[in-house]
Residue, then its C-alpha position, 0 to 999 in steps of 0.5 A: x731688199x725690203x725694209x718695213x714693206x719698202x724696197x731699198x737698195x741699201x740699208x740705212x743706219x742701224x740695218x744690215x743686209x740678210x739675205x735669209x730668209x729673204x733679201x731684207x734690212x735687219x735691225x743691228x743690235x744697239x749700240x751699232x750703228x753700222x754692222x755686218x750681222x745681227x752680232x757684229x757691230x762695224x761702228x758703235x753710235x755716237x756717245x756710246x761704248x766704243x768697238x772692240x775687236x771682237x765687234x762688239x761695243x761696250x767699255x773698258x777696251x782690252x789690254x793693248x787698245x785705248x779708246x778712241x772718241x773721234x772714231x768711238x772704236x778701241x784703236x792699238x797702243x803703241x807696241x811698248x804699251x800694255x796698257x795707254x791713253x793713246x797710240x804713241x810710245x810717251x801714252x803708255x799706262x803700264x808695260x809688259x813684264x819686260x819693261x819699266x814705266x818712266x813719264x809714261x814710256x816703257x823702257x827696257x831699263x831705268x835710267x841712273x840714279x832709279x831702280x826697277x821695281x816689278x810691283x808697281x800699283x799701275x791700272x788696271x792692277x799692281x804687277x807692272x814694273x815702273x823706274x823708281x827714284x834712289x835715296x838722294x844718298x845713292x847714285x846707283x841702288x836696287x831700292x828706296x832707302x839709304x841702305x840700298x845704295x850700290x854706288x854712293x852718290x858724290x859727297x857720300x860715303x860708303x860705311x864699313x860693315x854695311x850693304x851698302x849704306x851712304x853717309x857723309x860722314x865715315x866712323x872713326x878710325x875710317x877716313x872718307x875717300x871722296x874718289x872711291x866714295x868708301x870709307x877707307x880704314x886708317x893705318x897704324x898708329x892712327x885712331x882718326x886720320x884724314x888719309x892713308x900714309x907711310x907715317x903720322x902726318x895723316x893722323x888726327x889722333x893716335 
């Protein structure tokens, strides 16, 4: 193969083989530093973008890869990822539609005490779904506020009429069942009451 007038065997950095129109070192298209075809870069240079898959070197990677310095090429995410910083299940960034970011994995569901929200702001844009927190009111809600509770948290109670909001506290002519995590109404003759019973005894008012 011939290079500037010399014979080589083979090319050096920068340079591919072509055999048309004759054998000769061909320079590879900057940023490659080792490439296959005037158009296919197998490795990118040091300091510039990183290989994709398609043999070109330039940045961002595309969803599913991360870019990785040691070897400037865009290497896989871990198969739970859209979207990562790096190739384990814990680098995630975002998640496929399916999944929900929490710390970082992708889960199929959230954990107690969180709802699914499938508009999360996550890069590169707004419709990836991530675990958020209940209101401190909730053990279990299907959003942020108090009046999204599906299960009260201990030491709340669930108010009449409601859907479903947690208080401490129950109105009057209601008592808080601290089992149930209700509040429950009091039975006749009572106004106020601290339980249910046969008689008066529970009443607090009549």
């Amino acid at each position: 193969m011939t290079k500037e007038h010399e014979c080589v065997t083979t090319c050096e950095a920068t340079f591919y083989h072509s055999d048309s129109p004759i054998k000769q070192c061909k320079s590879c298209v900057s940023p490659c530093e080792l490439c296959s075809s005037e158009t296919h870069c197998e490795t990118c240079l040091a300091g510039h973008p990183f290989l994709q898959t398609d043999g070109t070197c330039s940045t961002p990677c595309p969803s599913g890869y991360y870019g990785e310095t040691s070897t400037n090429s865009c290497e896989p995410c871990h198969s739970t990822c859209r979207t990562c910083t790096g190739p384990n299940e814990n680098q995630c960034g975002s998640c496929y539609n399916t999944r929900f970011l929490r710390e970082h994995y992708c889960l199929d569901n959230c954990p107690s005490g969180m709802f699914e929200k499938y508009t999360c702001s996550c890069a590169p844009d707004n419709d990836c779904g991530c675990c958020k927190h209940c209101h401190t009111n909730c053990e279990t809600c299907y959003d942020d506020t108090n009046f999204d509770c599906i299960v009260c948290a201990a030491g709340f109670h669930a108010q009449p009429n409601s859907d479903v909001m947690c208080m401490v506290n129950c109105p009057s002519g209601y008592y808080a069942d601290n089992e149930s995590r209700l509040c429950v109404a009091c039975s006749a003759p009572c106004a106020t009451c601290s339980g249910l019973g046969d008689g008066s005894g529970n009443c607090g008012s009549c």
